[in-house]
C-alpha positions as CSV (number, residue, x, y, z in Angstrom):
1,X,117.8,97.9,25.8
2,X,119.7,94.4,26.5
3,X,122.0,93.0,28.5
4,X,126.1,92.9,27.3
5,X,126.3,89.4,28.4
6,X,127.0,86.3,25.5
7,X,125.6,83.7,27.5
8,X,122.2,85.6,27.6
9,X,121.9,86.6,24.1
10,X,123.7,86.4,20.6
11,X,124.6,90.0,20.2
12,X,124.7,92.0,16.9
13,X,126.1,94.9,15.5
14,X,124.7,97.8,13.9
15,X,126.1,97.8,10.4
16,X,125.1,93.8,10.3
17,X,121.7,94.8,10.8
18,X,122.2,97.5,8.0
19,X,123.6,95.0,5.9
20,X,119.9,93.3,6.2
21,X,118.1,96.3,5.3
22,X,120.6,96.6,2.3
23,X,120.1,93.2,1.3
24,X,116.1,93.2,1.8
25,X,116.2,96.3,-0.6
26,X,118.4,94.1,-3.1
27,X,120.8,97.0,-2.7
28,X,124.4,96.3,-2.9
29,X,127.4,97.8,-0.8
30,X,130.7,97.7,0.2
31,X,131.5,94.6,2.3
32,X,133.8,97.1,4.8
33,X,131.6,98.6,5.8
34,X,132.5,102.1,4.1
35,X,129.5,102.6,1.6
36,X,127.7,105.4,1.0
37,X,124.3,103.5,1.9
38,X,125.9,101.8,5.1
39,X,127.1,105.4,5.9
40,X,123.9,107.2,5.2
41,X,121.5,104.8,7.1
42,X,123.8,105.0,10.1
43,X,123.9,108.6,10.2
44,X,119.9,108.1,10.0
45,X,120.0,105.9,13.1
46,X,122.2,108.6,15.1
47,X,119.8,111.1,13.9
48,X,117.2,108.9,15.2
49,X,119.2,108.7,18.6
50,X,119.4,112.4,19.1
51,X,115.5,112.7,18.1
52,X,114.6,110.8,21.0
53,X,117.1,112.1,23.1
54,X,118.9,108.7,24.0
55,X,122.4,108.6,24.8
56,X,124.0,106.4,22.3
57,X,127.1,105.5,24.4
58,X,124.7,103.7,26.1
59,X,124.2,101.2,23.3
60,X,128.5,100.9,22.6
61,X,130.9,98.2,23.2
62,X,134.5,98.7,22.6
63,X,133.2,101.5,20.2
64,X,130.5,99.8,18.1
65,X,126.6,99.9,18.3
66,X,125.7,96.2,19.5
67,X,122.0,95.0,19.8
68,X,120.8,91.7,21.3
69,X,119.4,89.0,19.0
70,X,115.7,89.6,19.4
71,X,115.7,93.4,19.1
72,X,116.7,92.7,15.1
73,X,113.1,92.9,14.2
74,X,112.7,96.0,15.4
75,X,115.7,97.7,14.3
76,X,115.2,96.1,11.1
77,X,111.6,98.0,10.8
78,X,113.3,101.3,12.0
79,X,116.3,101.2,9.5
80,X,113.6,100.2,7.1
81,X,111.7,103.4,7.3
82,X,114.7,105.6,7.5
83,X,115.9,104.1,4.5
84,X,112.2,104.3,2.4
85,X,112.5,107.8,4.0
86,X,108.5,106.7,4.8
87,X,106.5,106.0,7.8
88,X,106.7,107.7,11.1
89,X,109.8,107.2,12.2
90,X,111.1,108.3,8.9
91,X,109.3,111.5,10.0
92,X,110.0,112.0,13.4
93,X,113.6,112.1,12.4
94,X,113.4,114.6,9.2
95,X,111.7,117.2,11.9
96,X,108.1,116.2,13.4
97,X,107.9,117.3,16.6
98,X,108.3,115.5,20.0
99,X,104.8,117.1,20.7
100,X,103.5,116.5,17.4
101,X,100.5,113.8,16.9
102,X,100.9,111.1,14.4
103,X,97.7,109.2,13.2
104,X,96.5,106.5,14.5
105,X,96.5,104.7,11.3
106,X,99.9,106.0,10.7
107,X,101.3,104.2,14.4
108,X,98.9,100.8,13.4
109,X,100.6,100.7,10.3
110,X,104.6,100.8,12.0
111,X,103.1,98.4,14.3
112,X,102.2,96.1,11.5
113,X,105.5,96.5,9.7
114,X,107.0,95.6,13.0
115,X,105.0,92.4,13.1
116,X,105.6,91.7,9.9
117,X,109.5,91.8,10.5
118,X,108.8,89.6,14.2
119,X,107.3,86.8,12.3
120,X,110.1,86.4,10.0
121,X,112.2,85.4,12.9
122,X,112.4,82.3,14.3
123,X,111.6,82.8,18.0
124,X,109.7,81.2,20.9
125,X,109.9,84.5,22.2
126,X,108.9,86.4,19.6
127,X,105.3,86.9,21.0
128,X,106.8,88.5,24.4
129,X,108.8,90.8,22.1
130,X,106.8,91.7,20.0
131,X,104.2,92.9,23.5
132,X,106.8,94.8,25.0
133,X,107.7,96.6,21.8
134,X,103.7,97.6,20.9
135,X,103.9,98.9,24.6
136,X,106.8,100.9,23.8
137,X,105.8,102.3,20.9
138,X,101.8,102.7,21.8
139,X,103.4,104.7,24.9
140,X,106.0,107.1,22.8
141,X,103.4,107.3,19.9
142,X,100.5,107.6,22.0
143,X,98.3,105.2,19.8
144,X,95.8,104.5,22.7
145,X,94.7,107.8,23.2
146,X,94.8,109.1,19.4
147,X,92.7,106.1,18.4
148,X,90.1,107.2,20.8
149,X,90.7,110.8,20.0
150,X,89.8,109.9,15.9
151,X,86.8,107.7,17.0
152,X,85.6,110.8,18.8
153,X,85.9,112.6,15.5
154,X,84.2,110.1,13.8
155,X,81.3,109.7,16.0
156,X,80.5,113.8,15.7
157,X,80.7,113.6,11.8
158,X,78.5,110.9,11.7
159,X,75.9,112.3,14.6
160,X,75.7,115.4,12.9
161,X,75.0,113.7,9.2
162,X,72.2,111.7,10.7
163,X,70.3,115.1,11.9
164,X,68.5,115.3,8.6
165,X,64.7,114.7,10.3
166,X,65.2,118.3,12.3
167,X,64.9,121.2,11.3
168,X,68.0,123.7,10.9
169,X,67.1,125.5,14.8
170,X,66.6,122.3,16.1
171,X,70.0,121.0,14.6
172,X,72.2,123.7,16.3
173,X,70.3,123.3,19.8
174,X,71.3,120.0,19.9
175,X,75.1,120.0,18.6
176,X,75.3,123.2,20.3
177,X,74.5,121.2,24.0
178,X,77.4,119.0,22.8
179,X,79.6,121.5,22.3
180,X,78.8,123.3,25.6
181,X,79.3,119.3,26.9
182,X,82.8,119.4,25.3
183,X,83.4,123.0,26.5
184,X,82.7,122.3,29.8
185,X,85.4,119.3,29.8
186,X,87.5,121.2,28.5
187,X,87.7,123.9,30.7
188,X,88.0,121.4,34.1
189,X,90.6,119.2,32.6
190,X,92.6,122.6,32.2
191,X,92.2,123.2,35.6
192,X,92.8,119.5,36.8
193,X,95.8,119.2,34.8
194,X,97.3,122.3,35.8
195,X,96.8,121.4,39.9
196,X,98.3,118.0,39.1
197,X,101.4,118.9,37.0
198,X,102.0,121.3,40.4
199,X,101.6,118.8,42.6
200,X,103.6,116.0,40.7
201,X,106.4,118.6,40.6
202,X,106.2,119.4,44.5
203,X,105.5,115.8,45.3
204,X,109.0,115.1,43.7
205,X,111.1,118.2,44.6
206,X,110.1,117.4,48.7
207,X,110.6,113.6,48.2
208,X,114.8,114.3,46.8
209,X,117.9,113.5,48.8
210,X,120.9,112.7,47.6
211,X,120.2,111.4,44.1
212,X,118.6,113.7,43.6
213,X,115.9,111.8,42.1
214,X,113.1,111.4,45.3
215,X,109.9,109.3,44.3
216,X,110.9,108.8,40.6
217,X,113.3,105.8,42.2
218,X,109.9,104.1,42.8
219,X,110.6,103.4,39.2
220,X,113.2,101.4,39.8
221,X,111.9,99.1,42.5
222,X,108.8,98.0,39.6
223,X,107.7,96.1,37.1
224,X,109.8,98.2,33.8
225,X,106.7,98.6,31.5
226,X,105.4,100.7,34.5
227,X,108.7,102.4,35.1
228,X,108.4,103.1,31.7
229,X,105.0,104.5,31.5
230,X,105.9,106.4,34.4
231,X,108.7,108.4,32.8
232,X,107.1,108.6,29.7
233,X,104.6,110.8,31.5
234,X,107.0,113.1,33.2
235,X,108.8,113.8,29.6
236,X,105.0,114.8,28.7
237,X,104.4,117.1,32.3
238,X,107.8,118.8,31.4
239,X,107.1,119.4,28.1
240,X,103.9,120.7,29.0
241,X,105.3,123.4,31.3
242,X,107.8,124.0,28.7
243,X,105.6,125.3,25.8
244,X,103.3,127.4,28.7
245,X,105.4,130.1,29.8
246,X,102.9,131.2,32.4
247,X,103.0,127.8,33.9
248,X,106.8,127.0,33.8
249,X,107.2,130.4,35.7
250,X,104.4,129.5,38.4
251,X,106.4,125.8,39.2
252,X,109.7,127.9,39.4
253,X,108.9,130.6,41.5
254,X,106.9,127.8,44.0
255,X,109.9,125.2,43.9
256,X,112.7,127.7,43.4
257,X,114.3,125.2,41.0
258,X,114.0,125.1,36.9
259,X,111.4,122.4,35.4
260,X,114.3,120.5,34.0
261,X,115.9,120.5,37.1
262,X,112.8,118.7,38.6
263,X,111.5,116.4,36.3
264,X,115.2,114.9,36.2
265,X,114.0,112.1,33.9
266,X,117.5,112.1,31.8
267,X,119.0,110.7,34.9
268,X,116.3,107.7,35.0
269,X,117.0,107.0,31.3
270,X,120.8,106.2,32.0
């Protein structure tokens, strides 16, 4: 998440960031470091960690959990929820799903908190962070798509409470051509998805050497934010093949190999 280098960035520790939430919440604690709070919202954080399947070595020096200057905000907001025990990160760690789909309204609102806590620090680059950190969470959260998804919602309730001028018969014919619209849709994008999740898995599998890796190191040679949404995908393909057994045994048997085995994304996050 940052570079371990001084002269780059000012880097802070976990509990000092704790210490903020603490403080915000006019909670007081044990200057050591040994509180029951400090203790409890850490524990949240490696709960956090293991939700999201991170390695938290990752973010240790010499044994304690640094963080560079500008990513304070942000783990401000997050140790915020997990403290309020509110919001959806507050969620995702007491047992919502990978899979499962927040609100849109819910996401808006984490990204407003996490706004909220950017503008409070004084940063040139607080605009830039603030960017990369709506794409990350738009991307894990899917906010995009689930905005879309509720507008689509919306737009059936309020097309079929503005049928009043036709008569009942007249009503179902036309919601029922949307419906055999939607059912239509439906039915291809299984079809497309499944022939693409096949090929994306052969496509890599052919490309491996030695890494082990094959065309995922494109990932490496771009821009991040598309290394990232590239990933990000893969976690969804394998997940995907993972809750449909039918599926997951198709891609073995054709590749020889198990899913995880082939969407190696765990190697791409270290």
């Amino acid at each position: 998440m940052y570079e371990k280098n001084e002269d780059v960035c000012k880097i802070i520790p976990l509990d000092s960031i704790i210490k903020k939430v603490l403080n915000s919440k006019g909670i007081t604690y044990d200057v050591a470091g040994s509180d029951s709070n400090i203790v409890a919202l850490r524990r949240a954080f490696y709960r956090l960690l293991d939700r999201l399947g991170s390695d938290k070595e990752r973010f240790k020096e010499n044994g304690k959990y640094l963080f560079a200057e500008q990513e304070v905000p942000f783990m401000m907001t997050l140790l915020t929820q997990l403290y309020d025990n509110h919001g959806i990160i507050a969620d995702f760690v007491n047992g919502a799903k990978k899979g499962d789909r927040f609100s849109a309204r819910e996401v808006q609102e984490f990204l407003d908190d996490l706004k909220e806590e950017i503008e409070k620090a004084e940063s040139d680059e607080k605009k830039n962070d603030y960017e990369d950190m709506h794409f990350f969470f738009s991307e894990i959260f899917l906010w995009s798509p689930l905005r879309s998804l509720e507008s689509c919602h919306d737009l059936l309730d309020m097309l079929a409470t503005n049928l009043q001028d036709l008569p009942v018969d007249r009503q179902s014919f036309y919601l029922g051509k949307i419906e055999h619209i939607l059912k239509k849709e439906f039915a291809l994008r299984i079809a497309e998805a499944t022939l693409e999740m096949v090929e994306l898995a052969e496509k890599i599998e052919i490309s491996k050497k030695n890494d082990d890796i094959g065309i995922q190191n494109y990932y490496y040679e771009s821009d991040p934010k598309i290394r990232f949404h590239y990933i990000q995908r893969d976690k969804r393909v394998l997940e995907a093949i993972q809750e449909d057994e039918d599926l997951r045994k198709y891609i073995e048997k054709k590749l020889g190999k198990k899913a995880e085995q082939i969407f190696n994304y765990a190697v791409l996050d270290k």
